[in-house]
Backbone of each chain as ProteinMPNN parsed JSONL, in Angstrom:
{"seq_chain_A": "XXXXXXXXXXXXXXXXXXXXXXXXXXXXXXXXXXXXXXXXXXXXXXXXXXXXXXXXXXXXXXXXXXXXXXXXXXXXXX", "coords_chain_A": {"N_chain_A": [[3.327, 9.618, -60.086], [5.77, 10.937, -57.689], [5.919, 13.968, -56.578], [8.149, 16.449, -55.164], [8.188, 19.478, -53.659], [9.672, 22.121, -52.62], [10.173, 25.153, -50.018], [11.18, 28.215, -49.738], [11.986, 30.943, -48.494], [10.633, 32.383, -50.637], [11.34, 30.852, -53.218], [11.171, 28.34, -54.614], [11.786, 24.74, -54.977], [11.443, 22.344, -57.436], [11.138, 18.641, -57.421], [11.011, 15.369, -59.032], [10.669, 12.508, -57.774], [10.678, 9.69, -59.055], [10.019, 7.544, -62.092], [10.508, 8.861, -65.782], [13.229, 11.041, -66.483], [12.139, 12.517, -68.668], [9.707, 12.957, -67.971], [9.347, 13.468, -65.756], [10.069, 15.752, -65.748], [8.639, 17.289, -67.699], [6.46, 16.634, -65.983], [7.149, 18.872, -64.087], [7.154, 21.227, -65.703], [4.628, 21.378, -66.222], [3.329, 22.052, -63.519], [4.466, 24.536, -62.924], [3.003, 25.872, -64.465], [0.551, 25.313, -64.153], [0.488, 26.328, -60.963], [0.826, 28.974, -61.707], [-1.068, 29.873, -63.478], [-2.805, 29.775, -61.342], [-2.341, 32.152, -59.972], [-0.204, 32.321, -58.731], [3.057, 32.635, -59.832], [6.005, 31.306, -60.738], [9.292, 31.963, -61.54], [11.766, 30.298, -63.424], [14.679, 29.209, -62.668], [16.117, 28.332, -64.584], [16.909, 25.892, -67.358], [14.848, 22.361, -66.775], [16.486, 19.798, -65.089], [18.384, 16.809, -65.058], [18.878, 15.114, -61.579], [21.052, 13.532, -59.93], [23.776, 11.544, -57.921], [27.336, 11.551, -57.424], [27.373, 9.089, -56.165], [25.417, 6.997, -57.13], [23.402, 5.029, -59.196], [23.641, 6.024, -63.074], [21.944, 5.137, -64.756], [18.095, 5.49, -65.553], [15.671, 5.731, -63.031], [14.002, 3.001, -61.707], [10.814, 2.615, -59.728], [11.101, 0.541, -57.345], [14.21, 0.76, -57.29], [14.645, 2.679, -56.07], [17.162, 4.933, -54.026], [17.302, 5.734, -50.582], [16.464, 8.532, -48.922], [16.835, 11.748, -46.509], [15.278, 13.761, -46.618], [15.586, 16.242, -46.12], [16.557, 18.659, -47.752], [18.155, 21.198, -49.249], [17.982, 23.893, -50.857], [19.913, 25.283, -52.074], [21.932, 23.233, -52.804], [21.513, 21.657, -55.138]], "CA_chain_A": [[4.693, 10.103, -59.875], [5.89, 11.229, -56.983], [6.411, 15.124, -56.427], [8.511, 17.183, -53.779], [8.698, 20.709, -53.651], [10.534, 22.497, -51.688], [9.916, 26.438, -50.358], [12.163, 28.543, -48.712], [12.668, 32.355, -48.505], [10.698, 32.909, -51.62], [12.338, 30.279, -53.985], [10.404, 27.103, -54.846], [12.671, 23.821, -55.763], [10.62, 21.152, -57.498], [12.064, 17.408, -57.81], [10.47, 14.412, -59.044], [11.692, 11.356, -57.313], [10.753, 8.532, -59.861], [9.33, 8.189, -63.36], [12.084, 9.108, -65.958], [13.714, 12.472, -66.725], [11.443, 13.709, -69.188], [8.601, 12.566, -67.378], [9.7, 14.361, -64.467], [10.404, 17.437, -66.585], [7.02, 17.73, -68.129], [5.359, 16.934, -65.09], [7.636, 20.189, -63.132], [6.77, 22.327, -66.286], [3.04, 21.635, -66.097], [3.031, 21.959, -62.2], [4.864, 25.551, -62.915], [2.412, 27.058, -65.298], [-0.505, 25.121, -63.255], [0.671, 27.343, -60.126], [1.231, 30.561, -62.882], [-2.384, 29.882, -63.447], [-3.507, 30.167, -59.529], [-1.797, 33.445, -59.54], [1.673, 31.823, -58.08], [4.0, 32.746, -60.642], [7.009, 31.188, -60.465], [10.316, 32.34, -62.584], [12.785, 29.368, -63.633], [16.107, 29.537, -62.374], [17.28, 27.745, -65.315], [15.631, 24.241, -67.228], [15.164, 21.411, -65.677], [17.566, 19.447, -65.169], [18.652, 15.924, -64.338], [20.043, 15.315, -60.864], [21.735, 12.56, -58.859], [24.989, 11.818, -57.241], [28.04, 10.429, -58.006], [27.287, 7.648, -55.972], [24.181, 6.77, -57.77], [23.688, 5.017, -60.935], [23.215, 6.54, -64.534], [20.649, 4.926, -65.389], [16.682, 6.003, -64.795], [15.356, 5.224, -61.616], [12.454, 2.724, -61.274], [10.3, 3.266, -58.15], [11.732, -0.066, -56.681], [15.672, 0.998, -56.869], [15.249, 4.325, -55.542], [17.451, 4.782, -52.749], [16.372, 6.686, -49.63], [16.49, 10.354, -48.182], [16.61, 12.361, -45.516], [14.168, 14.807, -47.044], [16.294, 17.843, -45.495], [17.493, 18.903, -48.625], [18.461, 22.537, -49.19], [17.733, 24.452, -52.104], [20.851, 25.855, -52.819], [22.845, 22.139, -52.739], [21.132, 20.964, -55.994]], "C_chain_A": [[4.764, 10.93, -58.595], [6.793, 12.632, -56.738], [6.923, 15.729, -55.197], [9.214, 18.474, -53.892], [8.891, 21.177, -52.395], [10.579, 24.49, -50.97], [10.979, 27.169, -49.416], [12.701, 30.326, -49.309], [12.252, 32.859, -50.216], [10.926, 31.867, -53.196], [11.727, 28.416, -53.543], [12.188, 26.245, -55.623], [11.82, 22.75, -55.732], [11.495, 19.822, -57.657], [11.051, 16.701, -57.934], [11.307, 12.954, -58.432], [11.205, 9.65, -58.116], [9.689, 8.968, -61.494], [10.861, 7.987, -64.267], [11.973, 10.362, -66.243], [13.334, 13.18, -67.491], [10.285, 13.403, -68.503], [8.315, 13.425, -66.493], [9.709, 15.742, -64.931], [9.071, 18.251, -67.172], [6.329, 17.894, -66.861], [5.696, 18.835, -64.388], [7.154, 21.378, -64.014], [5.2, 22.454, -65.995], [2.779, 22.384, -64.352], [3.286, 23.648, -62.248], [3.734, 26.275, -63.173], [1.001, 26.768, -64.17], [-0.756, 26.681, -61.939], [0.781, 28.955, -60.664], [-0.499, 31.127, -62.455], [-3.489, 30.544, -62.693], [-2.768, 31.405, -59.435], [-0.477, 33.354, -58.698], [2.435, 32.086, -58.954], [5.404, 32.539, -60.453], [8.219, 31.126, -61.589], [11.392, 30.865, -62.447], [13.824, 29.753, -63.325], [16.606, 29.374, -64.107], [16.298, 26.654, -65.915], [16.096, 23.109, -66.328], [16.375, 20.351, -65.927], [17.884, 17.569, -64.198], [19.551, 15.718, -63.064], [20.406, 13.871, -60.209], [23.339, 12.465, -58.229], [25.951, 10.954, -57.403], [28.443, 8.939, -57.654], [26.018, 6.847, -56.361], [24.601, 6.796, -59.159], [22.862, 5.891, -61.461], [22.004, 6.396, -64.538], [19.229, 5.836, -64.628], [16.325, 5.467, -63.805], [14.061, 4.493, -61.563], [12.307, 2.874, -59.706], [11.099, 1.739, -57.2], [13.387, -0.145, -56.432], [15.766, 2.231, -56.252], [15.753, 3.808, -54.421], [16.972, 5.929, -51.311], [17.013, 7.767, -49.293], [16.01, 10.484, -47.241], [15.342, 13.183, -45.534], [14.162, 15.862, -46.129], [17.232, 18.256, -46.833], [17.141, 20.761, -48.656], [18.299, 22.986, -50.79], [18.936, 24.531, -52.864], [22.016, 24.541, -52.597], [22.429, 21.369, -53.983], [21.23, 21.826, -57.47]], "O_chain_A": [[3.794, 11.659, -58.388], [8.023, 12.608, -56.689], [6.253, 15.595, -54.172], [10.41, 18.641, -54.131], [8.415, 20.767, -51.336], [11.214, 25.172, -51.773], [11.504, 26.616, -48.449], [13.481, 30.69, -50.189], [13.035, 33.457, -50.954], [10.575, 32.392, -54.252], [11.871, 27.674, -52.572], [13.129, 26.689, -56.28], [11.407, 22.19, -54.717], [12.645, 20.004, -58.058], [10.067, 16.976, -57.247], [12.434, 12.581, -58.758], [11.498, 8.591, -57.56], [9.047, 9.951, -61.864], [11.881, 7.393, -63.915], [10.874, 10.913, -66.3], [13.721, 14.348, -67.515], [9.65, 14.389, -68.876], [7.266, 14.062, -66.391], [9.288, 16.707, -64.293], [8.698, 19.42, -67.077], [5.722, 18.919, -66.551], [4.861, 19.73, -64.256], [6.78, 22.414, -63.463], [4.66, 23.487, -65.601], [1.94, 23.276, -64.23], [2.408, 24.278, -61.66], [3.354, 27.17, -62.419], [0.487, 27.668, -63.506], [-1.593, 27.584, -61.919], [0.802, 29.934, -59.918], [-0.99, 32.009, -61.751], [-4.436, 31.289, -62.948], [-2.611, 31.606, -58.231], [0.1, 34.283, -58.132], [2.947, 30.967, -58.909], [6.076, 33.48, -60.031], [8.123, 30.29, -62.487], [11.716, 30.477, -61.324], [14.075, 30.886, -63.737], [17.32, 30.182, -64.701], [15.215, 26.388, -65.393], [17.054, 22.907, -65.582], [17.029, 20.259, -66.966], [17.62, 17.31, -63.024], [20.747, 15.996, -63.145], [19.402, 13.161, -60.152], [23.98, 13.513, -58.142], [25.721, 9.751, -57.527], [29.158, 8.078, -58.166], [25.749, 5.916, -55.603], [25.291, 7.487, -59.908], [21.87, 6.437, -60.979], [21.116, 7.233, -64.377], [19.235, 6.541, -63.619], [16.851, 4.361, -63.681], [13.032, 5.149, -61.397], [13.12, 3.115, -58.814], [11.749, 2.128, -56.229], [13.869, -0.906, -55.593], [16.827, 2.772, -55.944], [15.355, 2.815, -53.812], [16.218, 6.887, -51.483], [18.235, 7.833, -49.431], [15.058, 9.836, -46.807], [14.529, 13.247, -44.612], [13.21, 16.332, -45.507], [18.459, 18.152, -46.849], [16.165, 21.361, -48.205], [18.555, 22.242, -51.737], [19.101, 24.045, -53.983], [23.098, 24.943, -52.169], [22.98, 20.269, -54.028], [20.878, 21.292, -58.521]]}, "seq_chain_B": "XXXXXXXXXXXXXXXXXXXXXXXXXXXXXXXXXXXXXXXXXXXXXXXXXXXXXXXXXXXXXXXXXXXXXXXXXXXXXXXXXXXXXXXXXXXXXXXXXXXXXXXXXXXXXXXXXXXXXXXXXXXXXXXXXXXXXX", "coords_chain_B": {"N_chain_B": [[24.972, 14.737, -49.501], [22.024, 12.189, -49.77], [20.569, 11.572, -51.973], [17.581, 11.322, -54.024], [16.715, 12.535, -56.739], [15.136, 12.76, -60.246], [14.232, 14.597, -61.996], [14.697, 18.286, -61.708], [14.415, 21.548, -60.54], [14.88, 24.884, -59.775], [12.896, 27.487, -58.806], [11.967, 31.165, -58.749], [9.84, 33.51, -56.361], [7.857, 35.616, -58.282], [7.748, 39.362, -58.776], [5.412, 40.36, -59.394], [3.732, 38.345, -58.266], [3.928, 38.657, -55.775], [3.227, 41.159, -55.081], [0.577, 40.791, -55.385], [-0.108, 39.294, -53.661], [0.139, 40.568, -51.531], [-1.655, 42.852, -51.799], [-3.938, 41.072, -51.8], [-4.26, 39.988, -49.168], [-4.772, 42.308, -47.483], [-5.183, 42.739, -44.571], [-4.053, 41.447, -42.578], [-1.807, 42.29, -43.688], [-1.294, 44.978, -42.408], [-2.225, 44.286, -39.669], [0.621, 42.871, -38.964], [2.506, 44.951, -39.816], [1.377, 47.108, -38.119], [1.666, 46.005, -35.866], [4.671, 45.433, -35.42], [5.626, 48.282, -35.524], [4.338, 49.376, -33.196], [5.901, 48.427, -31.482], [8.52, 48.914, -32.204], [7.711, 51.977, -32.227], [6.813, 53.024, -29.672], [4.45, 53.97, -27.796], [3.074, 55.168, -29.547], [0.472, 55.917, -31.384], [-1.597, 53.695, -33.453], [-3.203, 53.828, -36.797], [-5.736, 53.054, -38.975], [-4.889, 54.343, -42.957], [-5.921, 55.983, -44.982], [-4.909, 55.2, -48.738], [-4.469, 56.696, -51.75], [-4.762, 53.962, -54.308], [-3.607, 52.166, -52.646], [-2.517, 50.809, -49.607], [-2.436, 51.414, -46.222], [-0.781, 52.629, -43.074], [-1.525, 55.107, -40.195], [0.619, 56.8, -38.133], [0.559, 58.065, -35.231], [1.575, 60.279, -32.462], [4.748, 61.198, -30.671], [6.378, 60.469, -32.613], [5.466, 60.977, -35.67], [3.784, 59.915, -38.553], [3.235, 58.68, -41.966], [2.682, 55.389, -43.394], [2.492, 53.866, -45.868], [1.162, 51.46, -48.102], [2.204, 51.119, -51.181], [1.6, 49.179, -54.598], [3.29, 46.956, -53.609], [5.402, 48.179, -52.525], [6.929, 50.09, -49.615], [6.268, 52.777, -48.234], [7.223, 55.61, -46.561], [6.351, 58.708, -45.042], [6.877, 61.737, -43.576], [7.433, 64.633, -41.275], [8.81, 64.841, -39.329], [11.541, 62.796, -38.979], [13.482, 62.657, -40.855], [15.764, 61.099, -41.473], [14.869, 58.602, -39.567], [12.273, 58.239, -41.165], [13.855, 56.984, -43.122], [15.273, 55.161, -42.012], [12.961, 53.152, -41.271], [11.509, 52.705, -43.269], [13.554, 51.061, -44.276], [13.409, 49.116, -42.918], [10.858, 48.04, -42.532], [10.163, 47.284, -45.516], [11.632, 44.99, -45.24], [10.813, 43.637, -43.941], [7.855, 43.546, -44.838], [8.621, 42.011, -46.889], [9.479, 39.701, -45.479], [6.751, 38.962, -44.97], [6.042, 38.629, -47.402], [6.675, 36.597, -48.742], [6.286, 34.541, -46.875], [3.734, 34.401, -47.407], [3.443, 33.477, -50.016], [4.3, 30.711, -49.619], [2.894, 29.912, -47.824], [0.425, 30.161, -49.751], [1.429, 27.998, -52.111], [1.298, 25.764, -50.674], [-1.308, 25.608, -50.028], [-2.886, 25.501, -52.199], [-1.342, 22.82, -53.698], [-2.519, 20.964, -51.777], [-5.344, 21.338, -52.207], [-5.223, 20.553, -54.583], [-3.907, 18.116, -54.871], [-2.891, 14.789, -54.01], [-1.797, 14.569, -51.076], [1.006, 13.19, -49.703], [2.77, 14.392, -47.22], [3.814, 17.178, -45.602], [5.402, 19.904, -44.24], [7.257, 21.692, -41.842], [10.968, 21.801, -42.677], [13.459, 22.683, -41.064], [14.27, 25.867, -42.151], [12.816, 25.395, -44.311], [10.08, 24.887, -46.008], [8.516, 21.597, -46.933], [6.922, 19.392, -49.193], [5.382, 16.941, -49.95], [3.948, 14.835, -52.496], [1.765, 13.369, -54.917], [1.127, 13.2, -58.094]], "CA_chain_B": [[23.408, 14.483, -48.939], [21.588, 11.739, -50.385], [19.107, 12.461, -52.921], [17.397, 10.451, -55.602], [15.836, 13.685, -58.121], [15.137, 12.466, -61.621], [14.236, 16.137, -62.828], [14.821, 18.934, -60.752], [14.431, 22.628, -61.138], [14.321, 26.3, -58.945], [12.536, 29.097, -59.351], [11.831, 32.133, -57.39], [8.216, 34.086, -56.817], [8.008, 36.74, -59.573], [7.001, 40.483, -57.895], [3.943, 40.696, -59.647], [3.159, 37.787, -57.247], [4.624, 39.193, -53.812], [2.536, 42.246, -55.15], [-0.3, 40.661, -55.666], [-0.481, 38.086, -52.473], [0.371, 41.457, -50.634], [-2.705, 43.226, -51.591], [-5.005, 40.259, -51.472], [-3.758, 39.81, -47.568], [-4.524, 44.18, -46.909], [-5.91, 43.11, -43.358], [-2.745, 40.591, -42.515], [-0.194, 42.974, -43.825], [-1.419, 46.04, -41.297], [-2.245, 43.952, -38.592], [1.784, 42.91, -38.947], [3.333, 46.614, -39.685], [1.433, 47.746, -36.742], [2.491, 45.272, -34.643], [5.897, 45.96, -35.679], [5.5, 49.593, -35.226], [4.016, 49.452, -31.841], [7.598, 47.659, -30.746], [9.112, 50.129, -32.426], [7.746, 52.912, -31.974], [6.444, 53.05, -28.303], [3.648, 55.048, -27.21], [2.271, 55.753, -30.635], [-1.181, 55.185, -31.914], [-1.394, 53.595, -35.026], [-4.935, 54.26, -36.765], [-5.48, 53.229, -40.574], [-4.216, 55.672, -43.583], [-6.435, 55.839, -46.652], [-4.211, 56.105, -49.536], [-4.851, 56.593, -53.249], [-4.189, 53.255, -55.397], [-2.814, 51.315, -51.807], [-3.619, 51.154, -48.347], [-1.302, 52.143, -44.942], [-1.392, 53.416, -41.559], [-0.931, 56.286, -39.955], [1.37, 56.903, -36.684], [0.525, 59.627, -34.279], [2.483, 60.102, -30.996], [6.104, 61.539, -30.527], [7.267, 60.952, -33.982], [4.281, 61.034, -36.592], [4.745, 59.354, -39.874], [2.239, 58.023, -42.464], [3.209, 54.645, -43.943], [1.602, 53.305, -47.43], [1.755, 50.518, -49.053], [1.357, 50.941, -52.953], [2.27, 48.527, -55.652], [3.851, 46.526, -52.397], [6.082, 49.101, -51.9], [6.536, 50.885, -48.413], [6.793, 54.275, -48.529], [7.405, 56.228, -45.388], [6.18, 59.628, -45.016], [7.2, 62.266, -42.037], [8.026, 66.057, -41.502], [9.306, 65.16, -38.496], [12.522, 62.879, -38.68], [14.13, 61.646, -42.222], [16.579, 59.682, -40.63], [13.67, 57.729, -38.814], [11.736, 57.946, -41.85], [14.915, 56.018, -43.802], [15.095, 53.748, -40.815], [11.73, 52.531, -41.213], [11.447, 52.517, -44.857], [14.316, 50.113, -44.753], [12.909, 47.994, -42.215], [9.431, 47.643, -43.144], [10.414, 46.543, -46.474], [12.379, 44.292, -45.344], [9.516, 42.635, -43.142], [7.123, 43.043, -45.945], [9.262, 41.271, -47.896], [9.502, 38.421, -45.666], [5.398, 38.14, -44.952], [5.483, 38.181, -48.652], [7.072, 34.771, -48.565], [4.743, 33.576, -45.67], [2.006, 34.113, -47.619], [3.628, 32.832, -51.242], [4.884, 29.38, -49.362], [1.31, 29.348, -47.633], [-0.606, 29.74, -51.014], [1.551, 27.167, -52.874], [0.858, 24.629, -49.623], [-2.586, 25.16, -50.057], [-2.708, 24.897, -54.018], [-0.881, 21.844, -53.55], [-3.349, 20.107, -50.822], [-6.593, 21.533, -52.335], [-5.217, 19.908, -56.04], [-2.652, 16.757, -55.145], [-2.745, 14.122, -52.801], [-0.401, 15.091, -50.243], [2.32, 12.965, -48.557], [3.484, 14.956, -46.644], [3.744, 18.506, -45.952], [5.983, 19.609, -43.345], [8.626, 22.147, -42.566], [12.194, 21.298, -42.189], [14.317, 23.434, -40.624], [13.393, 27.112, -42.642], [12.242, 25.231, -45.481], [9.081, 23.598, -46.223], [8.806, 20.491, -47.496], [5.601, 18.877, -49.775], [5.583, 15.805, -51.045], [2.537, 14.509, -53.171], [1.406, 12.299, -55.708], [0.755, 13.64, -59.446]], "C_chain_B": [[22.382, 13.461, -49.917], [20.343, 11.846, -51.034], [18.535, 11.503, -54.306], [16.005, 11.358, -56.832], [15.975, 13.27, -59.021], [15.104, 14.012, -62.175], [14.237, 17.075, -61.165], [14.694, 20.418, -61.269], [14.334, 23.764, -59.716], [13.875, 27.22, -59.596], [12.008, 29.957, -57.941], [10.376, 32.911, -57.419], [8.845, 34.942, -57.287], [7.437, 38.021, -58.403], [6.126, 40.572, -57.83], [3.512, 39.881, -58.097], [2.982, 38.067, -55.832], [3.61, 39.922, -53.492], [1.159, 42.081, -54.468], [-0.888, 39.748, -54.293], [-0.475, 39.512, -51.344], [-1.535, 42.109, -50.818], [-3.828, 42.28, -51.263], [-4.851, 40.083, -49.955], [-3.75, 41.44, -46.767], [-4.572, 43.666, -44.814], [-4.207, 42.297, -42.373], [-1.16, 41.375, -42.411], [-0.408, 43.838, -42.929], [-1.107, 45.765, -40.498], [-0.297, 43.829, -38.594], [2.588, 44.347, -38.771], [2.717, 46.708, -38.824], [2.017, 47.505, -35.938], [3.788, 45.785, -34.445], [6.345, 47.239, -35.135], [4.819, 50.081, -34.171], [5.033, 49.532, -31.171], [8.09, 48.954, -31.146], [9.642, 51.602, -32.164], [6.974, 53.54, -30.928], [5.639, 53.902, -28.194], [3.034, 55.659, -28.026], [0.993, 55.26, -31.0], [-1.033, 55.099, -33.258], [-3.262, 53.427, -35.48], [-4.75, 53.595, -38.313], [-5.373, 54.506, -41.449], [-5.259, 55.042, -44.796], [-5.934, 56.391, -47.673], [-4.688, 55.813, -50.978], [-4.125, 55.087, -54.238], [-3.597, 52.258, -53.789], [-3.458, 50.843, -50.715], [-2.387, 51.0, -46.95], [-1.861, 52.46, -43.575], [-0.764, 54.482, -40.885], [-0.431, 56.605, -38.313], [1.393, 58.119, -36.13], [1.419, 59.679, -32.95], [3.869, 61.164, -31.518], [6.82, 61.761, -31.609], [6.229, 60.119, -35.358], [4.752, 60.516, -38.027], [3.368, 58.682, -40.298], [3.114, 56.542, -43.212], [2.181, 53.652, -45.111], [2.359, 52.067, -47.685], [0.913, 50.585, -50.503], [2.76, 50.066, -53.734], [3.649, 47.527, -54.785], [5.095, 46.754, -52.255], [6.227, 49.849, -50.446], [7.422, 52.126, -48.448], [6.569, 55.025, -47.391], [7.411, 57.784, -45.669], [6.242, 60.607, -43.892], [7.915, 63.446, -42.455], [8.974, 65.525, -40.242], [11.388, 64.676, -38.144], [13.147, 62.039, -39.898], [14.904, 60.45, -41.497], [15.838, 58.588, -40.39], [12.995, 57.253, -39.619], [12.84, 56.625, -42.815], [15.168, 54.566, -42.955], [14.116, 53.012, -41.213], [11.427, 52.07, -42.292], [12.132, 51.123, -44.893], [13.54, 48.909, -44.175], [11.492, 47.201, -42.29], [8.994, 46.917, -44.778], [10.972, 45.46, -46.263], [11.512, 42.862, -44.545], [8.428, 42.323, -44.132], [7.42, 41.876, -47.147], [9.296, 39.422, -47.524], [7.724, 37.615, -45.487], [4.872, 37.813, -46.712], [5.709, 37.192, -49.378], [6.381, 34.043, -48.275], [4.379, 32.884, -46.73], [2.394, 33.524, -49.176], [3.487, 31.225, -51.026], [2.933, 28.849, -48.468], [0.318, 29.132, -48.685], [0.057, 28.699, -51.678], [0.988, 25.919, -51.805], [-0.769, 24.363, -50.156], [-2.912, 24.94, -51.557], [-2.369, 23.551, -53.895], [-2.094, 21.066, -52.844], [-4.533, 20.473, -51.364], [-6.326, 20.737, -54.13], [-4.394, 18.236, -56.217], [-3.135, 15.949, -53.808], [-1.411, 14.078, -52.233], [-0.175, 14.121, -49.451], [2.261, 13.152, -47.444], [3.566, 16.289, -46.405], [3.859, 18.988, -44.531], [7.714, 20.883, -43.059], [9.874, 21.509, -41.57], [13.243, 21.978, -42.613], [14.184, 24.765, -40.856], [12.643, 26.916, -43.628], [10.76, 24.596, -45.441], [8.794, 22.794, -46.899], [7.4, 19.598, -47.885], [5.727, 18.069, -50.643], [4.19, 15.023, -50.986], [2.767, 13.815, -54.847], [0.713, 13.31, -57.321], [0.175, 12.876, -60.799]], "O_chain_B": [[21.927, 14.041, -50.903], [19.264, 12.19, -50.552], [19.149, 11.165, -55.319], [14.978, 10.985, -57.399], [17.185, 13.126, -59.195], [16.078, 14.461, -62.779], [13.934, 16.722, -60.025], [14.871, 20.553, -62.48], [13.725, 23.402, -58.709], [14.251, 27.717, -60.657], [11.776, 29.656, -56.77], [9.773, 32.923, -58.493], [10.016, 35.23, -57.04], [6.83, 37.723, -57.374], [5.528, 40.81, -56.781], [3.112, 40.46, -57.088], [2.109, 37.759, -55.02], [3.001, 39.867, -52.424], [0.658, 42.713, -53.537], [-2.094, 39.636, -54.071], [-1.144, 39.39, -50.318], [-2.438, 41.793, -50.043], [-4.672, 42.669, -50.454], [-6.017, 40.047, -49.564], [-3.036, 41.76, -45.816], [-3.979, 44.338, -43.97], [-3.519, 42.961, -41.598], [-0.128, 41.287, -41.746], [0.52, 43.669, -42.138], [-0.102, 46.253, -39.981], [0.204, 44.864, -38.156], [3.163, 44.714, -37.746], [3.467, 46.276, -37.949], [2.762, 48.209, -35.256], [4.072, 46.485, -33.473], [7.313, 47.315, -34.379], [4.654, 51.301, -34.156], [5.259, 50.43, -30.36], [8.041, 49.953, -30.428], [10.714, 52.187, -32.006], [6.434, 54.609, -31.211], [6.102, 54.978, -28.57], [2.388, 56.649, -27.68], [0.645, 54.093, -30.817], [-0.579, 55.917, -34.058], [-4.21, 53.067, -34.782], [-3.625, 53.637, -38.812], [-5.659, 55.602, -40.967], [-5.282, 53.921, -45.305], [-6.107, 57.583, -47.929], [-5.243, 54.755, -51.279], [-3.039, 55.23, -54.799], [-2.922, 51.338, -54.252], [-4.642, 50.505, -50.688], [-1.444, 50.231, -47.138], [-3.014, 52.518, -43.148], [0.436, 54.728, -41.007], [-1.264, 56.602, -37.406], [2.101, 59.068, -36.464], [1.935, 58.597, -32.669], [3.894, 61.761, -32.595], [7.608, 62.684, -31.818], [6.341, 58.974, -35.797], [5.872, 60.687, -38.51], [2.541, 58.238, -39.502], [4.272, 56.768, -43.561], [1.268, 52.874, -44.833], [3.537, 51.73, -47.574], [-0.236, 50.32, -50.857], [3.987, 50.115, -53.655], [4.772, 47.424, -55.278], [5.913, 45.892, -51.936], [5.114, 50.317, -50.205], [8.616, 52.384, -48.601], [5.357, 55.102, -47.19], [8.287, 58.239, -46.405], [5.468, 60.239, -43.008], [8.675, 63.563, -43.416], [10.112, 65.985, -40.33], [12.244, 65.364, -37.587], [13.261, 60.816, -39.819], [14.624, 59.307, -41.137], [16.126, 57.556, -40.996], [12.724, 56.06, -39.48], [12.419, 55.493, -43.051], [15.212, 53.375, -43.265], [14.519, 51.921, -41.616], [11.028, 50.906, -42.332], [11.563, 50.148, -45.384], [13.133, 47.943, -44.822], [11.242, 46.008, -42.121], [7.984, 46.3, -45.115], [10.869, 44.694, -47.22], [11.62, 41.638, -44.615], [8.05, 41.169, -44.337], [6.732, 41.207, -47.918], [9.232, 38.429, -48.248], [7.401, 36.445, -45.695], [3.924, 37.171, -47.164], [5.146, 36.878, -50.426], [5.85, 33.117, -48.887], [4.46, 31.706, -47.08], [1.393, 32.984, -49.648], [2.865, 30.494, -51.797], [2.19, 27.874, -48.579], [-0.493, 28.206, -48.667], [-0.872, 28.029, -52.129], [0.184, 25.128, -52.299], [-1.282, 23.314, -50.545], [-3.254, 23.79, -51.832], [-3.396, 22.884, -54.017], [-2.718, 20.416, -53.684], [-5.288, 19.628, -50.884], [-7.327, 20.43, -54.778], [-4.309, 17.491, -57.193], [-3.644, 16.451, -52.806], [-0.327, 13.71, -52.686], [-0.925, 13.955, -48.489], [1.814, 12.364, -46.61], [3.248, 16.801, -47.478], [2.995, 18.774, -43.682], [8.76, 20.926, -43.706], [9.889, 21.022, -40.44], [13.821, 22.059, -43.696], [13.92, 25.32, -39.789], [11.862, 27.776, -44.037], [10.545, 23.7, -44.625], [8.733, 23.289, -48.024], [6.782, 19.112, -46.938], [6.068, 18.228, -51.815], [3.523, 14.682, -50.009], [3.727, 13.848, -55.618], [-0.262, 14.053, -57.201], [-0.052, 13.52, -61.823]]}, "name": "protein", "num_of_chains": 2, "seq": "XXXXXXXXXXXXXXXXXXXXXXXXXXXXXXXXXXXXXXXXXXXXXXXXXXXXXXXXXXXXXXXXXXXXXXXXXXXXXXXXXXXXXXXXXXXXXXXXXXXXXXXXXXXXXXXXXXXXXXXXXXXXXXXXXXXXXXXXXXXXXXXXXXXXXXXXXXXXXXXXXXXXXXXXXXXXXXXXXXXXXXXXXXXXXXXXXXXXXXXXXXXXXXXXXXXX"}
């Protein structure tokens, strides 16, 4: 599965970009406590949470429909 | 902005951590406040401060002032000019605050690359950006 975190001023944003939505969710919790572990402690905003856009389908994403990114995404836009 | 996140989440570093990346980095964080406080404060000698439970430096010259760091706090000490001392206080926190980012966004980088096969890893624009395989 393919992970992309994100750092900025303090303030980690994890995303999984394929897999499905609990998949993704487990992996971001493990990855959390993992980093807890190493002495990174990082506080949850909130749980995780499914995201996409309203031009993007519902459904789960296999790795061959994903569509593509810029991979300039901003923390505070998600 | 196009985006294809199945799960997504933020979180922010905890203090303990800031704390704790602060003291592990004593030689990092000085070298910085001095620097700082060279610019600053012109013509002063900055020497190290041995403080109980922390560790600081101490500013001689024109306008004398000890500066600690405990519990990665900065605590500004001076007979000579409160004001100056409040000045500095503010500002030195406010720098500590951001090497205590640095060094959070540098330890998750390297966590990341010493445990994942990394992508990518890359910043873009103030952010940095790590993408890897799990």
């Amino acid at each position: 599965m393919r992970v992309r975190i994100v750092v900025k001023e303090g303030k980690v944003g994890f995303f999984t970009e394929d897999g499905t939505f609990e998949q993704g969710a487990t992996q971001i919790i493990a990855l959390q406590q993992q980093l807890g572990l190493a002495g990174l402690d990082v506080a949850l905003d909130g749980p995780v949470e499914q995201h996409r856009h309203d031009d993007q389908p519902a459904q789960t994403y296999s790795a061959q429909e994903q569509p593509s990114h810029d991979g300039g995404e901003s923390l505070h836009h998600h | 902005m196009p985006c294809n996140a199945v799960a997504t989440v933020t979180g922010g570093v905890t203090d303990q951590t800031l704390r704790r990346l602060l003291e592990q980095n004593q030689q990092q964080v000085k070298a910085t406040l001095a620097s700082y406080l060279r610019e600053r404060l012109a013509g002063s000698t900055i020497s190290e401060l041995v403080t109980r439970g922390g560790f600081g430096l101490r500013v001689s010259g024109r306008q004398p002032c000890d500066i600690a760091v405990l519990a990665g706090m900065v605590q500004v000490t001076t007979s000579y000019d409160r004001g100056l001392a409040n000045e500095l206080s503010s500002e030195l926190t406010e720098l500590l605050t951001l090497l205590g980012q640095q060094l959070f966004e540098q330890a998750v980088a390297a966590y990341i690359e010493q445990h994942y096969r990394v992508e990518q890893s890359q910043p873009v624009g103030d952010q940095l950006v790590i993408t890897f395989n799990i």
